[in-house]
C-alpha positions in Angstrom: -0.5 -11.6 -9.2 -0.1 -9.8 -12.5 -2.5 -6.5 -12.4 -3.3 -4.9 -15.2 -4.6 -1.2 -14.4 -6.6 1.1 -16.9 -6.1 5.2 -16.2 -3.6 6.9 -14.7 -5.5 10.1 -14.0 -5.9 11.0 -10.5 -7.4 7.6 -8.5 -4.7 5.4 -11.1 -1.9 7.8 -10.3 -2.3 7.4 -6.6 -3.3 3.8 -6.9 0.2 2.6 -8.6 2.0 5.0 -5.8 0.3 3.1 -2.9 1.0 -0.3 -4.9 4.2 0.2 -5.4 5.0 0.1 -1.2 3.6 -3.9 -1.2 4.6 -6.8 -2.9 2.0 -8.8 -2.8 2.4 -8.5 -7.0 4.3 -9.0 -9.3 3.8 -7.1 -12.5 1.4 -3.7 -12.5 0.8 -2.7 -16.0 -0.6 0.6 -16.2 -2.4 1.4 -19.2 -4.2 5.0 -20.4 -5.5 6.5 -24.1 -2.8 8.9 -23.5 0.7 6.7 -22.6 2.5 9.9 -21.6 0.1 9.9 -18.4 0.6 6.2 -18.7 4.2 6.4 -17.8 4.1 8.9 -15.4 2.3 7.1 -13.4 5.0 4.4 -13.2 7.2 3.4 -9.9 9.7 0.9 -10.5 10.7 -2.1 -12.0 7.3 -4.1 -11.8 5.4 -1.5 -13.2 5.1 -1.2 -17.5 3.4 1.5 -19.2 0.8 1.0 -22.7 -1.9 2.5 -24.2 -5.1 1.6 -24.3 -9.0 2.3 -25.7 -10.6 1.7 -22.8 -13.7 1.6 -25.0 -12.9 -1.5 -26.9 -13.0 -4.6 -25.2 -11.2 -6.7 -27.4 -8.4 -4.1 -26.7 -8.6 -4.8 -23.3 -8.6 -8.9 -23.6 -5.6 -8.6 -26.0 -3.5 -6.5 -23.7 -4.4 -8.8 -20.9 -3.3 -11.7 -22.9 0.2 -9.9 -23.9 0.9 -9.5 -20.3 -0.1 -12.4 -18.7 -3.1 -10.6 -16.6 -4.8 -12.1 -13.2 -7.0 -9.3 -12.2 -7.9 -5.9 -14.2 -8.2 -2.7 -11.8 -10.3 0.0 -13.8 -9.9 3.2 -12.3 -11.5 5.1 -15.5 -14.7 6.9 -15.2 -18.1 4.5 -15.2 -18.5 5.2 -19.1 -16.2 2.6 -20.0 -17.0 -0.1 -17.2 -18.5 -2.4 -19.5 -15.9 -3.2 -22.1 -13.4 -3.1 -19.4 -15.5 -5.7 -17.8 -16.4 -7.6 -20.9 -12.8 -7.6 -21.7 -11.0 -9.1 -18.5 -13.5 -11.7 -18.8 -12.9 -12.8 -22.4 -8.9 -13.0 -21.3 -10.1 -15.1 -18.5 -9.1 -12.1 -15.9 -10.8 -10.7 -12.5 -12.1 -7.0 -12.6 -12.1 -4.7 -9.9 -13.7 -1.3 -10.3 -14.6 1.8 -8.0 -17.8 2.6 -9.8 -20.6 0.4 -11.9 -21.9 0.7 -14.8 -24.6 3.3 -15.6 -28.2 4.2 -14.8 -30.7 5.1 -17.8 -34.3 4.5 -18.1 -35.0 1.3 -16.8 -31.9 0.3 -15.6 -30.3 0.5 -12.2 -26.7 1.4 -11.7 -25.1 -2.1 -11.7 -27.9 -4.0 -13.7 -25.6 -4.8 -16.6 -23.3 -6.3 -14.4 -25.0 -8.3 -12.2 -27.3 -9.9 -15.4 -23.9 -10.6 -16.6 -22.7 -12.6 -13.6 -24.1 -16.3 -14.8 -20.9 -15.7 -17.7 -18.6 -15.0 -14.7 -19.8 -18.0 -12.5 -19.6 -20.5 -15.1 -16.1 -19.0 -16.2 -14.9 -19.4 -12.0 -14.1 -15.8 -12.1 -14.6 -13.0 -10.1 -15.9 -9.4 -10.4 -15.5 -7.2 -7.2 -17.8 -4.1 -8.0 -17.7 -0.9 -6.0 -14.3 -0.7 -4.1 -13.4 2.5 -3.7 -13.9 4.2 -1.0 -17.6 5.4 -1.7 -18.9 2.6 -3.1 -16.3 0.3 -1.5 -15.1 1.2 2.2 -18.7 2.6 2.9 -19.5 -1.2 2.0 -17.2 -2.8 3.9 -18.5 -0.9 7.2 -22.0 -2.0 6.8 -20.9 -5.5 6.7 -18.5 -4.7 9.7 -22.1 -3.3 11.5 -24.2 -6.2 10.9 -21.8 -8.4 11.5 -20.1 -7.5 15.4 -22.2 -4.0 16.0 -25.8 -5.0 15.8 -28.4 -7.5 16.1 -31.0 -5.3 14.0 -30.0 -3.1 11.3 -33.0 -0.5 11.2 -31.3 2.0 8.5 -27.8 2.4 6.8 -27.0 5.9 5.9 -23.9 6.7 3.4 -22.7 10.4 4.8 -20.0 11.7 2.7 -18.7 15.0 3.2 -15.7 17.6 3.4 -14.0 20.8 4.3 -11.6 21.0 1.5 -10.6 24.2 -0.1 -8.9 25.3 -3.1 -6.8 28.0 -3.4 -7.1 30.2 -6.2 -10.7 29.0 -7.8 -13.7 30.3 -6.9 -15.2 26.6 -8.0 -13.7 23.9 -8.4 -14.5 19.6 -7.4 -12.1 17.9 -6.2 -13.1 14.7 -7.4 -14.2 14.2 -11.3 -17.0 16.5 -12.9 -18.0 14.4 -15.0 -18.7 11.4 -12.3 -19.8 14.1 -9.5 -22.5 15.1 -12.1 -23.4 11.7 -13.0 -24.4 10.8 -9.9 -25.9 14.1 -8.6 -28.4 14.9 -10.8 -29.7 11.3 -11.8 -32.9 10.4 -9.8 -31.2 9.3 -6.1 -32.1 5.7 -5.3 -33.6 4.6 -2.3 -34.2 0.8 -0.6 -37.0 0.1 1.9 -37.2 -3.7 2.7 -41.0 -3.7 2.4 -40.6 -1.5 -1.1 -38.0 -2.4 -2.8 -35.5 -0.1 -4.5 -37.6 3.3 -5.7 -36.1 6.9 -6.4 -36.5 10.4 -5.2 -36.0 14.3 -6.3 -32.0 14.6 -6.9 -30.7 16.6 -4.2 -33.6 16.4 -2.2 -34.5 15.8 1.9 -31.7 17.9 2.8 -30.0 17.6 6.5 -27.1 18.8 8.3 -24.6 16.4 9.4 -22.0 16.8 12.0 -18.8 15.0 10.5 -16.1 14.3 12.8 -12.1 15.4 12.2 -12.7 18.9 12.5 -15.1 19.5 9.7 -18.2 20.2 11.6 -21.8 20.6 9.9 -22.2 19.8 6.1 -25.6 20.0 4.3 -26.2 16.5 2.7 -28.6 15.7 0.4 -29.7 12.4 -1.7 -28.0 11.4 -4.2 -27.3 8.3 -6.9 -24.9 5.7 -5.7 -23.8 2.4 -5.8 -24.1 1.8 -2.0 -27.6 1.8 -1.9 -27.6 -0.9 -4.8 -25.4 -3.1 -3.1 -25.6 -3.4 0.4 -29.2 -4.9 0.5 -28.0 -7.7 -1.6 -26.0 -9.3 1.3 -26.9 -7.2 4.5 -30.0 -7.2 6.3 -31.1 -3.4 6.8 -34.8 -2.1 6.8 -33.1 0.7 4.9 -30.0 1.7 2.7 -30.0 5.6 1.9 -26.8 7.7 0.1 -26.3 11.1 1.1 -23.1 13.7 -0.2 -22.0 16.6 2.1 -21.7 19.1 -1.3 -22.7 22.7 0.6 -25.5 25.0 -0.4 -22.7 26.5 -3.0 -22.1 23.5 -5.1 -25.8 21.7 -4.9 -26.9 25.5 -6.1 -24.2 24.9 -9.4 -25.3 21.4 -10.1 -29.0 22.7 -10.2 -27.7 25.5 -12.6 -26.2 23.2 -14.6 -29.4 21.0 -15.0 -31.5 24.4 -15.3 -29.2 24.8 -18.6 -28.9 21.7 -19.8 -25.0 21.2 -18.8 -25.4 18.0 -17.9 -26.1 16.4 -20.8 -23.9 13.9 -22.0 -25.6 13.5 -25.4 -23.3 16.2 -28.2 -24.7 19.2 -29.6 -23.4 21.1 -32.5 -21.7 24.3 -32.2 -20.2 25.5 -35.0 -20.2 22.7 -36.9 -18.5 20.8 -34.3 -20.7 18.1 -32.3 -19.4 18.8 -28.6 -21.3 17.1 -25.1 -22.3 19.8 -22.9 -20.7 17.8 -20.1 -17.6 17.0 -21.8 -17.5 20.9 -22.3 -18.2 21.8 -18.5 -15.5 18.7 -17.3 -12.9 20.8 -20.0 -13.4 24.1 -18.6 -12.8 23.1 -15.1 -9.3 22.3 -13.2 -8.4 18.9 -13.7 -9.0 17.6 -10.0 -5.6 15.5 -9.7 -3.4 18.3 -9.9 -5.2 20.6 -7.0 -3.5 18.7 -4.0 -0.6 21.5 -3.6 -3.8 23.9 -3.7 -5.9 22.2 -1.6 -6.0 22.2 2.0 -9.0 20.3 4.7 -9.9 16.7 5.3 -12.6 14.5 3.6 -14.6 12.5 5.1 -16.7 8.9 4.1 -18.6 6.7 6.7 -21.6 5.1 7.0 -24.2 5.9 9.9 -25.7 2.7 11.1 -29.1 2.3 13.5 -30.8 -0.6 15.3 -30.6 -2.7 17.8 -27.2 -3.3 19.2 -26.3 -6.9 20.6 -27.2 -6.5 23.7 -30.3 -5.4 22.1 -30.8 -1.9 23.3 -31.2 1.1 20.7 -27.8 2.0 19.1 -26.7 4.3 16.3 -23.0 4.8 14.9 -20.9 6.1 12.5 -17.9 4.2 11.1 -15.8 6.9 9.1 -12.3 7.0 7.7 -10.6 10.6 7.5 -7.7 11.9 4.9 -6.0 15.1 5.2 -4.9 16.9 2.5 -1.4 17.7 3.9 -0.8 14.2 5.1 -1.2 12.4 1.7 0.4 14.9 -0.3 3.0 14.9 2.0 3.4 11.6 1.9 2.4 10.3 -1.6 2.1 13.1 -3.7 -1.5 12.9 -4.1 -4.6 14.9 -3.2 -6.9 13.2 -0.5 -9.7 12.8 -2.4 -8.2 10.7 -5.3 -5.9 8.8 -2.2 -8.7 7.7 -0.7 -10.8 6.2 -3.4 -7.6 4.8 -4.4 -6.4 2.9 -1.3 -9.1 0.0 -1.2 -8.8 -1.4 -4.4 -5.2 -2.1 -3.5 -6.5 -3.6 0.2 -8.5 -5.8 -1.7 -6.1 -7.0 -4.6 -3.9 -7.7 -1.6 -6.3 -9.9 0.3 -7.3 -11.5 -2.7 -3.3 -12.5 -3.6 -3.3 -13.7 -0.2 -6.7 -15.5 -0.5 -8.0 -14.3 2.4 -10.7 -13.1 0.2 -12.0 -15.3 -2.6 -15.0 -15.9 -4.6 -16.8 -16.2 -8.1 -19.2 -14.4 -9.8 -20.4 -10.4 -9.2 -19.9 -9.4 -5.8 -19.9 -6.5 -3.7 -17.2 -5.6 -0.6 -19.9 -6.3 1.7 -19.8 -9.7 0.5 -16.6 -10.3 2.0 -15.2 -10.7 5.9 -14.7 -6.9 6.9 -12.2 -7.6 9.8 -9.2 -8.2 7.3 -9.6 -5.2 5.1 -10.5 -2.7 8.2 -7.3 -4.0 9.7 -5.0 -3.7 6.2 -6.2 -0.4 6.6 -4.8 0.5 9.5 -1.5 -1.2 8.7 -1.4 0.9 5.7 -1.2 3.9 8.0 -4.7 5.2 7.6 -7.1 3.6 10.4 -10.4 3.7 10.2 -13.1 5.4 13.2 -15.7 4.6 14.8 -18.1 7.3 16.8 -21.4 6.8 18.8 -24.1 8.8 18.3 
């Protein structure tokens, strides 16, 4: 296998440092606009650095071409999906990513993708979508549910949520601003089996969720993401909902920042200069891959599943996976939010070297077996839970 990855900010960073500990591959090139960060990111002999415009697509094709590329992992923010996508296909490549392409009016998150899968079918190529660890490992526990858990799948719930703090700033994410606000504040997407997908307030209905490892009660509220795209496609659930443990504190700054129009990704000019108001708010604030040695909690993602159980009887669980922030700086240099989006793409590039998973066209995790990736998981030192409601 001969990965070609594209960023090496946060997620790409900790993605080559958990790569390099396998060898199920045999070149990594890791690629980034700036090829300082680029080689910083590298970890030994299999691993090259270049630069890239991850905006071009005939950039990308060309670089997969020089190096011989099997499978593109883009671990850059969901601006630039689609001419990463476009380009591993043109070199005759597999894509990975950890979030789809965009939502606008119209258009689901996703939609450009899956209307381009006849291309990838006809080419026998695959596009795994979604596998991080929120879309991605949230994924692969639904199909885990429906598969050994239950005989009925009344509703699967996304519940994400934390009790990370940063030392020394009064706010700041721990993931990317840019993305967090993305998804936030764009109308939340629901699926009902007898409705269809439809959308709701952003940061509405919300609830208090008790998440396990010592964090305790989050508010969670709705918001867009990939999850509830996905997972009706190849589970049967009456319904999929997505809801983020932010805290009263930050869902009250993301509403400020849509009250003032912060959000915007479109430029403005300011002093002759045409700047996006987003851009401007994602400058401003610390960049989130550098925090770890500031940061101290555990995160949490899992996905709370009721129905029927197989014996038939009412049943309701939640199927989590935990990181904290001491263990994987300590023991890979990288904060546990970035860690643990960056984790499963590597699972899955490993059980796709191995061919224990395989297919063509635009899938999702939850198209796949779940039983080999849960238990890579837990030989790569950080299992997976599972609690009863």
């Amino acid at each position: 296998m001969r990965i070609l990855q594209i960023g090496a900010g946060g997620v790409g960073a900790a993605a080559a440092g958990i790569a390099s500990r396998r060898e199920f591959f045999d070149t990594f090139v890791v690629a980034d606009y700036d090829l300082a960060k680029a080689r910083a990111a590298l970890r030994d002999a299999r691993f090259t650095a270049a630069q890239i415009d991850a905006s071009d697509p005939a950039a990308v094709a060309a670089l997969c071409r020089e190096h011989k590329i099997t499978h593109v992992l883009n671990a850059v923010d969901p601006r630039f999906v689609m001419p990463i996508f476009n380009g591993a296909l043109d070199a005759g490549a597999d894509y990975l990513d950890m979030a789809m392409s965009l939502s606008g009016p119209g258009v689901m998150l996703g939609d450009e993708q899956f209307a381009a899968e006849p291309r990838w079918l006809a080419a026998g190529r695959l596009a795994l979508v979604g596998i991080g660890v929120e879309p991605g490992l949230s994924d692969v526990f639904a199909r885990y549910a429906a598969d050994h858990l239950f005989s009925r799948i009344d509703e699967i719930g996304i519940r994400d949520g934390g009790n990370l703090v940063v030392d020394g700033y009064e706010f700041a994410p721990s993931f990317s601003v840019w993305t967090t606000i993305e998804e936030c504040l764009n109308p939340p997407v629901i699926w009902e089996k007898d409705r269809g997908w439809y959308t709701c307030e952003p940061l509405s209905e919300p609830e208090t969720f008790d998440f396990p490892g010592g964090i305790g009660p989050v508010e969670c509220v709705h918001v867009e993401h990939e999850e509830v795209l996905l997972i009706p496609r190849w589970v049967d659930a009456g319904k999929v909902t997505f809801k983020y443990g932010l805290g009263k504190e930050f869902i009250d700054v993301l509403k400020t920042l849509r009250k003032l129009g912060l959000d915007r990704t479109q430029p403005v000019t300011v002093g002759g200069v045409r700047v996006s108001p987003r851009d401007v708010v994602a400058a401003v604030l610390p960049d989130p891959a550098t925090l770890g040695d500031r940061m101290t909690g555990t995160t949490c993602a899992g996905t709370l599943v009721t129905g029927l159980g197989k014996d038939g009887l009412p049943r309701s669980v939640y199927l989590y996976h935990l990181v904290d922030n001491e263990w994987s700086m300590a023991s890979y240099g990288a904060q546990a939010v970035v860690w643990q989006t960056a984790v499963n793409p590597i699972i899955a590039l490993e059980l796709l070297a191995a061919g224990t998973w395989n297919g063509t066209g635009v899938l999702g995790p939850e198209a796949f077996d779940a039983v080999p990736f849960l238990d890579k998981l837990v030989e790569y030192g950080t299992p997976w839970g599972l609690r009863e409601q």
